[in-house]
C-alpha positions as CSV (number, residue, x, y, z in Angstrom):
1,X,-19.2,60.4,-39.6
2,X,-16.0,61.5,-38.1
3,X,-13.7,60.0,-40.4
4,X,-12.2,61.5,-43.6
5,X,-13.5,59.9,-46.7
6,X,-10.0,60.5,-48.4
7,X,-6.6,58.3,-46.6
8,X,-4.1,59.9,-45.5
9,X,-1.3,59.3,-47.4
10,X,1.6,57.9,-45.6
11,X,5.2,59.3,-45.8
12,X,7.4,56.8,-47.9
13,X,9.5,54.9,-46.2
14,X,13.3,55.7,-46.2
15,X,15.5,53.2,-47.3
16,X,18.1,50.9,-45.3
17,X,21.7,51.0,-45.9
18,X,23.4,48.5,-45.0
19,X,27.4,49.2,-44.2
20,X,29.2,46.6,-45.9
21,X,32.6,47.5,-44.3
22,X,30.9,47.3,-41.4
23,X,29.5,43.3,-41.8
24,X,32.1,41.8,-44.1
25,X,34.5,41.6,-41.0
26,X,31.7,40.2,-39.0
27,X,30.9,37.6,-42.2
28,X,34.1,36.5,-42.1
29,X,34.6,35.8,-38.4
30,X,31.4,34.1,-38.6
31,X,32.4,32.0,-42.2
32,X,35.7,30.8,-40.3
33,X,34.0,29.5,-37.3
34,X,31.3,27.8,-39.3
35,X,33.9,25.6,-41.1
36,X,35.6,24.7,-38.2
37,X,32.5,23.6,-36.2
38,X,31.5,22.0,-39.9
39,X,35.5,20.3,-39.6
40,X,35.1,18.8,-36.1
41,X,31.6,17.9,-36.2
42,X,32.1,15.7,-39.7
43,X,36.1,15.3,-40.3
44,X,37.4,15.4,-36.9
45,X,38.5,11.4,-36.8
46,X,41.3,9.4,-38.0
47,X,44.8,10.1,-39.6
48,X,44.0,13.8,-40.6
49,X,42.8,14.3,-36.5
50,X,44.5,17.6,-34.7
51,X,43.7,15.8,-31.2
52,X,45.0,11.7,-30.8
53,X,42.9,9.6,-28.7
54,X,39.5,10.1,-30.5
55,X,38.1,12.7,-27.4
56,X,36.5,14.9,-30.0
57,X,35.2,11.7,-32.3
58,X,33.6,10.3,-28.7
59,X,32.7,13.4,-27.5
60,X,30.3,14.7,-30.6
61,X,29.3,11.0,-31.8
62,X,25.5,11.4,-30.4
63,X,25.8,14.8,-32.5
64,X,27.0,13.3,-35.6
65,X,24.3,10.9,-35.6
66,X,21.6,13.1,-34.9
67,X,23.0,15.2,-38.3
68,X,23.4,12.2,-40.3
69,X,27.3,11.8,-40.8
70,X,28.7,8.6,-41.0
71,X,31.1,8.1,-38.3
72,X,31.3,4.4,-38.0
């Protein structure tokens, strides 16, 4: 047998840190552009519309189908 009857014991591991300064900026960016796809996918369309002539509505209509808002 060449194999030691006792395991070795393993180092433990170190733990993560994760820089929270270093994400929150990243969150945010990330938070901001999430409700703006969220506001043109699902609000973008009648008197509250930024663009006139319904070009976003017609242009993400298959999209909002596919995720279930109402658009009609």
């Amino acid at each position: 047998m060449s194999q030691a009857a006792v395991p070795v014991s393993l180092p433990a591991p170190m733990p993560i840190r994760i820089p929270i300064r270093e994400i929150v900026p990243w969150a945010v960016l990330i938070g901001m552009l999430s409700l703006i796809t969220m506001y043109f996918v699902s609000a973008e369309d009648g008197i509250t519309a930024l663009f006139s002539g319904g070009y976003v509505h017609e242009f993400l209509h298959d999209g909002r189908h596919l995720l279930a808002f109402p658009c009609h």
